[in-house]
N, C-alpha and C positions, 0 to 999 in steps of 0.2 A: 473561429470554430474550434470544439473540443474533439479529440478521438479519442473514443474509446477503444483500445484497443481489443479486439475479438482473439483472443489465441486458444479459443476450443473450446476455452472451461470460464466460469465467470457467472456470477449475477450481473450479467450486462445487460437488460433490461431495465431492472430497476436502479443499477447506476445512474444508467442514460435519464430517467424519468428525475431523480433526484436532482441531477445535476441541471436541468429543465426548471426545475422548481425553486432551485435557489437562484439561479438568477436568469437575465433574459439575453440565455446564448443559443447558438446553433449547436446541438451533440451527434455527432453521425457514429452508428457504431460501427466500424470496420475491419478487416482484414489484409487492408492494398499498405501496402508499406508507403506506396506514394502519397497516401490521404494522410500515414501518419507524420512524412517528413514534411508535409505544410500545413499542417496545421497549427492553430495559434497556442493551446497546448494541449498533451497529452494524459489520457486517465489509465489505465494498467492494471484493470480487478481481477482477482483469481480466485478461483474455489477448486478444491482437489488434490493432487499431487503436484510436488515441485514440478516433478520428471517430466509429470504430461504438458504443464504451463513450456516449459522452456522449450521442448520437444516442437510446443505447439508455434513460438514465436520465430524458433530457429527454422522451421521449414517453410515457414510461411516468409523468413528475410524481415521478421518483423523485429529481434534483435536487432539488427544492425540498424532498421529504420526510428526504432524508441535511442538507441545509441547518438543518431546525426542529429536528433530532434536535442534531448538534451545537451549533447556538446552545443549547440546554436543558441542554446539560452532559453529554451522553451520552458516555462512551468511545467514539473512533472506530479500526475499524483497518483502513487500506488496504494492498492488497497488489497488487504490480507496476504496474497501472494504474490501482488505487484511490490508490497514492500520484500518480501525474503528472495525474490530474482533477481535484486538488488547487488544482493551479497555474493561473496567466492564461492561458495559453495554450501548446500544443505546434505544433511546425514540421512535425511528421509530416503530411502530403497538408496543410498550412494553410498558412498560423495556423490554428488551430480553436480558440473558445473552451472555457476549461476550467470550472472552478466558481468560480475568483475566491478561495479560499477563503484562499491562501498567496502572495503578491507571487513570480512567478519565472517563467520557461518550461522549457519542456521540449525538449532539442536531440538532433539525431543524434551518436553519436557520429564525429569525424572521420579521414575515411579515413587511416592512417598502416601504411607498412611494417610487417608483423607482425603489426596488430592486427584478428583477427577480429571482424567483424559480422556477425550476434547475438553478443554477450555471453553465453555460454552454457556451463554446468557450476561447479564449484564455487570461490569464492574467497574471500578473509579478508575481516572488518570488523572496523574499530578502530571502539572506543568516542570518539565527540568530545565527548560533555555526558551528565555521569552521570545516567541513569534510572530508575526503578522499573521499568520491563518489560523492562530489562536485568538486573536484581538477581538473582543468582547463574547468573551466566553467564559464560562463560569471556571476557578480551579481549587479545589478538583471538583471532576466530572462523571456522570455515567456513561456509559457509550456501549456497545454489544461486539462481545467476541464470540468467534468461533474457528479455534486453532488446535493444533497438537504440537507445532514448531513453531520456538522462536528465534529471532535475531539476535544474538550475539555480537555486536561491533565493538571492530580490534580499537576504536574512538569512542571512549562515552562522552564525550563531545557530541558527537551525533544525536545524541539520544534525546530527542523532545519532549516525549509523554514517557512515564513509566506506568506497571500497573502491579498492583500485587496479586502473585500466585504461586503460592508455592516460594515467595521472596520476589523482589522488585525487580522486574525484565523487559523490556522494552517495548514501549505500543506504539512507542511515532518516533520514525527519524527527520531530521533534515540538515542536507546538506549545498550548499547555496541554491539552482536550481530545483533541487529533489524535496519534496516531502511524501513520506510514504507512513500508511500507517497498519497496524496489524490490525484493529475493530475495524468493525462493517462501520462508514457514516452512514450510508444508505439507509440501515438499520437501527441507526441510532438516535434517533427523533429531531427533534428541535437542534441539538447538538451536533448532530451529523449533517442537518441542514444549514446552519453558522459555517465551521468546517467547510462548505463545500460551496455557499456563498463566498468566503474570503477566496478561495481559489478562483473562483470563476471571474474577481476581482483581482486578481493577485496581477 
């Protein structure tokens, strides 16, 4: 079984529906911390504010239960600000602590001629560290963002996908257990269904 985690804010709907489609799992979307610490793995979407995501995980003890699930070995997959709750901390309305979970923060990006904020509609990622959740997929790729902050890791190790905006910044990390990425897959076609098929295999 996959959990989605519910922490207030989220296209979890259409998570849940996507991840349904890629392959042939059970997705319950939830809120019981207890659903998320057995579950076979975890999903983590977010749309909104850092502030309200964490707010929403930490009051619900859903922190600590995405926390027990990944220590245990669980596949983790974040999506837009299931990846940046990842990190130490984001600059949006903060600092606000994040989960601690990946050494980096999380920044606006900065105002320059040209470049719109939100980050918003379709653009490439290169592949920067070969993956299995990448495995037959095109690189580079289209895929659909819609951000204002992004992840900065103190490891560019970490760093899976890059994408250009404004210069090369990170669209997918992973780290043994963890892959999180900043683009919607849900939204991102055929691409975001590969992506979300390997996980459901992973």
């Amino acid at each position: 079984m996959i959990a989605v985690v519910d922490s207030g804010s989220g296209n979890l709907r259409s998570v849940a529906k996507a991840l349904e489609r890629a392959g042939d799992v059970r997705v319950e979307i939830t809120s019981d911390p207890r659903v998320v610490r057995g579950a076979d793995r975890v999903v983590v979407p977010g749309q909104g504010a850092f502030a309200d995501t964490m707010l929403g995980l930490t009051s619900r003890g859903l922190d600590e239960a995405v926390r027990e699930a990944i220590a245990a070995g669980r596949p983790y997959l974040g999506i837009c600000l299931g990846l940046q709750v990842l990190f130490d901390e984001s600059e949006e309305h903060g600092p606000v602590r994040g989960l601690g979970l990946l050494r980096g923060r999380v920044v606006r990006f900065a105002a320059r001629p040209g470049l719109k904020v939100p980050h918003m509609g379709w653009n490439s990622v290169v592949l920067r560290n070969g993956d299995t959740l990448w495995r037959g997929l095109p690189d580079p790729a289209y895929v659909y963002f819609v951000h204002s902050y992004y992840a900065v890791p103190d490891d560019p190790r970490i760093t899976a996908l890059t994408t250009d905006y404004g210069g090369d910044i990170c669209a997918a990390v992973r780290h043994e257990n963890l892959f999180a990425t900043q683009f919607h897959p849900e939204k991102s076609q055929a691409i975001g269904l590969g992506l979300l098929a390997n996980f459901v295999r992973a």
